[in-house]
C-alpha positions as CSV (number, residue, x, y, z in Angstrom):
1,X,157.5,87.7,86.3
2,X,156.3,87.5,89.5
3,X,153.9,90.2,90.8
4,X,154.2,91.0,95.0
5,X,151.2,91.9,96.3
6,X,151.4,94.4,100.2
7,X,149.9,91.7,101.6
8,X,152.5,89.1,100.6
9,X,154.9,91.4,101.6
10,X,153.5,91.4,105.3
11,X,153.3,88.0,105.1
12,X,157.0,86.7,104.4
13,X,158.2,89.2,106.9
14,X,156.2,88.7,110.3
15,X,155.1,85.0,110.7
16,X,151.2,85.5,110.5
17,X,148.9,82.1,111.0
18,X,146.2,81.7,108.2
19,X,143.6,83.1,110.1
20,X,145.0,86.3,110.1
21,X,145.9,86.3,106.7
22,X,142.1,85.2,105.8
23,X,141.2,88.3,108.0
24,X,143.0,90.6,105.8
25,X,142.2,89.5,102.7
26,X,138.3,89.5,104.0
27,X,138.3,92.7,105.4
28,X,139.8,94.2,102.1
29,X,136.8,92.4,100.0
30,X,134.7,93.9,102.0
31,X,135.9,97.2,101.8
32,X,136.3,97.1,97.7
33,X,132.6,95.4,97.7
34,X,130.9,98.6,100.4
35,X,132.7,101.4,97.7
36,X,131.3,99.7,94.6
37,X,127.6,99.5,96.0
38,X,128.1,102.9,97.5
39,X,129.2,104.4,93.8
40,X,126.5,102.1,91.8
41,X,124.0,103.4,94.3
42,X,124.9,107.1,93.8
43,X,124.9,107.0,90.0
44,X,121.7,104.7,90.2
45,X,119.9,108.2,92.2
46,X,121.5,110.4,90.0
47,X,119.8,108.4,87.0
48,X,116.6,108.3,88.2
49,X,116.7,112.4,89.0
50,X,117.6,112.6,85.8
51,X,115.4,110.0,84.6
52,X,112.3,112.3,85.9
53,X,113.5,115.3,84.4
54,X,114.1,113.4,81.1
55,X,110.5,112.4,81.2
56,X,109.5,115.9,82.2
57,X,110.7,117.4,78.6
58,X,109.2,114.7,77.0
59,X,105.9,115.5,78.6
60,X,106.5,119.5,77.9
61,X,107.0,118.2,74.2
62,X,103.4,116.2,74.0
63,X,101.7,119.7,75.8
64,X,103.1,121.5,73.2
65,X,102.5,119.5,70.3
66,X,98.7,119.4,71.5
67,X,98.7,122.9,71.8
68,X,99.9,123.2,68.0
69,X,102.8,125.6,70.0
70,X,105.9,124.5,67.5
71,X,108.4,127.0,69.0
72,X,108.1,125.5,72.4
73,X,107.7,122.0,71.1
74,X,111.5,122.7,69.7
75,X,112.7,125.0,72.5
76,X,113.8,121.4,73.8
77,X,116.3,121.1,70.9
78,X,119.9,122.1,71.4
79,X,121.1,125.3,68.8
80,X,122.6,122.3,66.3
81,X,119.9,119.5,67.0
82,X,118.6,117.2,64.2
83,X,115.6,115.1,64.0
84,X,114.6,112.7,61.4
85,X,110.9,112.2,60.6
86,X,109.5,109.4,59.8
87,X,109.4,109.9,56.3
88,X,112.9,110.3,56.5
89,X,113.0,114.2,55.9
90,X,116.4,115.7,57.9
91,X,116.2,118.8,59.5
92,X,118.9,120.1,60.6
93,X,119.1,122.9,64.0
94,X,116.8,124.3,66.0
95,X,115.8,127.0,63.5
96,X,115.1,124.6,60.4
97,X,113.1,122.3,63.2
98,X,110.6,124.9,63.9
99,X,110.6,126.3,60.1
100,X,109.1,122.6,58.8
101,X,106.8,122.1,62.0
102,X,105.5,125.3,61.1
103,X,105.0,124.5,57.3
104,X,104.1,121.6,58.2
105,X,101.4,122.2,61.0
106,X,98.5,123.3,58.5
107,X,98.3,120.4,56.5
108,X,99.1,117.8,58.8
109,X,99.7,118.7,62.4
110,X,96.5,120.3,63.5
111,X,94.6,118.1,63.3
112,X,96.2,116.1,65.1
113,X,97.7,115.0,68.6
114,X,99.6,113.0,70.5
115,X,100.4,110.8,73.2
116,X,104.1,109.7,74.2
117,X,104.7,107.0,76.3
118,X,108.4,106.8,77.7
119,X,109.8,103.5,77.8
120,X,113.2,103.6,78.4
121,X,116.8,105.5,78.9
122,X,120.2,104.3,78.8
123,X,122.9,106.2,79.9
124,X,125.9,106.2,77.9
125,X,127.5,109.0,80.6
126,X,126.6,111.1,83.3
127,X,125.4,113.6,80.7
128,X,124.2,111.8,77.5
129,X,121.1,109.3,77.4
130,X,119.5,107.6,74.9
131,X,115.5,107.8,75.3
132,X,113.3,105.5,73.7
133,X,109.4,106.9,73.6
134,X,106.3,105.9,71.8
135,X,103.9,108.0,70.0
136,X,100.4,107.2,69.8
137,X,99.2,110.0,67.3
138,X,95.4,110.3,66.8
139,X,93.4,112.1,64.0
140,X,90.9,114.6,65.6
141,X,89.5,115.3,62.4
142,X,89.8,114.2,58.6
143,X,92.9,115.9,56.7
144,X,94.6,114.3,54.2
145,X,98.7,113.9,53.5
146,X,100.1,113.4,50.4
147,X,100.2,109.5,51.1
148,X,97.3,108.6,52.9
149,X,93.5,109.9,53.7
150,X,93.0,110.5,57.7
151,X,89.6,109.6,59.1
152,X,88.5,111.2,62.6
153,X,89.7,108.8,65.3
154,X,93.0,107.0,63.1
155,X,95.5,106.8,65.3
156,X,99.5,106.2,64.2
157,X,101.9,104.7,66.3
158,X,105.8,105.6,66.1
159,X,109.0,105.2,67.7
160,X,111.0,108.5,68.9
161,X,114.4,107.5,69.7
162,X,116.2,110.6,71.6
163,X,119.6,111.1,72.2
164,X,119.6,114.3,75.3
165,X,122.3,115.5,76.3
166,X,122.8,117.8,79.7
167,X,123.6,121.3,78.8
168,X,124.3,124.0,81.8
169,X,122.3,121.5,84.0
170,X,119.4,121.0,81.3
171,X,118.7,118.2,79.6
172,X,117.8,118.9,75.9
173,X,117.5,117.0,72.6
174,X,120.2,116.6,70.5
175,X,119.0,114.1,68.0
176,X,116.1,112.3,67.0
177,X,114.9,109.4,65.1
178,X,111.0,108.8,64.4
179,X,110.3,105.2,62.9
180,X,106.4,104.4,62.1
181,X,105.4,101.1,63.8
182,X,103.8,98.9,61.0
183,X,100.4,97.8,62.3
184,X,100.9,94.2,60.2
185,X,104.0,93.1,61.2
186,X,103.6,94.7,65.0
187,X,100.0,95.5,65.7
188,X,98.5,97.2,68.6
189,X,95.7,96.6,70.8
190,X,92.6,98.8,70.6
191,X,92.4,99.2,73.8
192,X,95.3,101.6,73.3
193,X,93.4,104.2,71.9
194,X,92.5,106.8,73.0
């Protein structure tokens, strides 16, 4: 089967010379090549808009967590958003989010605080991204946790992996995933601290 493109069509019925042809064919690569730039260019702006306000919960969520303010630190949840600790606990929805910060926060939250460092998104649309920030959580004082005796300056380094996803032109959390970084097999400098 043999497929007839418009401009081989033009070219059987009025006797064009190859320069002409060339011409048409050029001016048509240009055309396709201008659109694609101008649409990779416009999503590219939109990302980094995005991007910034992205990074802005993410810095909302370390002011909150230093201010020991667990409703606001989850306010960047969606209604049904889950997030995984790094000891694996799952908490499901907004509601149960705040309900184990807040048990939580006694024991082994205030005395504490945090750093996050973004390091990356990937949008998978328009209106979800996958974010990809580190923690750098320090000991203010001693507390201890059932698996381990803080000392005043420790610090903990994790991974918070984030899926947001744009709500009524907001960008909130939908999931997230906090992995401990193991100081043996990935060590950080101590410079890093704080």
């Amino acid at each position: 089967m043999i497929i007839k493109c418009r401009i081989c069509t033009i070219i059987k019925a009025v006797p064009y010379d190859t320069f002409v042809i060339k011409s048409i064919i050029m001016k048509q690569s240009i055309l396709i090549s201008v659109f694609a730039f101008l649409a990779s260019a416009l999503f590219a702006q939109n990302n980094t808009k995005d991007e910034m306000a992205i990074k802005n919960v993410i810095q909302q969520q370390e002011n909150a967590w230093n201010r020991h303010d667990w409703e606001a630190l989850s306010s960047y949840f969606t209604e049904d958003g889950t997030l995984i600790n790094f000891v694996g606990q799952f908490w499901k929805g907004r509601t149960d989010i705040i309900a184990h910060f807040k048990l939580l926060s006694s024991c082994c939250l205030e005395p504490t605080s945090l750093k996050f460092e973004f390091k990356n998104a990937r949008f998978l649309t328009p209106d979800i991204a996958i974010v990809y920030t580190e923690e750098t959580l320090f000991a203010d004082k001693d507390y201890d946790v059932p698996f381990r005796h803080y000392k005043k300056g420790d610090t903990d380094y994790k991974w918070k992996i984030d899926v947001f996803e744009r709500k009524n032109g907001e960008w909130k959390i939908t999931a997230t995933q906090m992995t401990l970084i193991n100081q043996i097999v990935s060590p950080h400098n101590v410079s890093d601290k704080h």
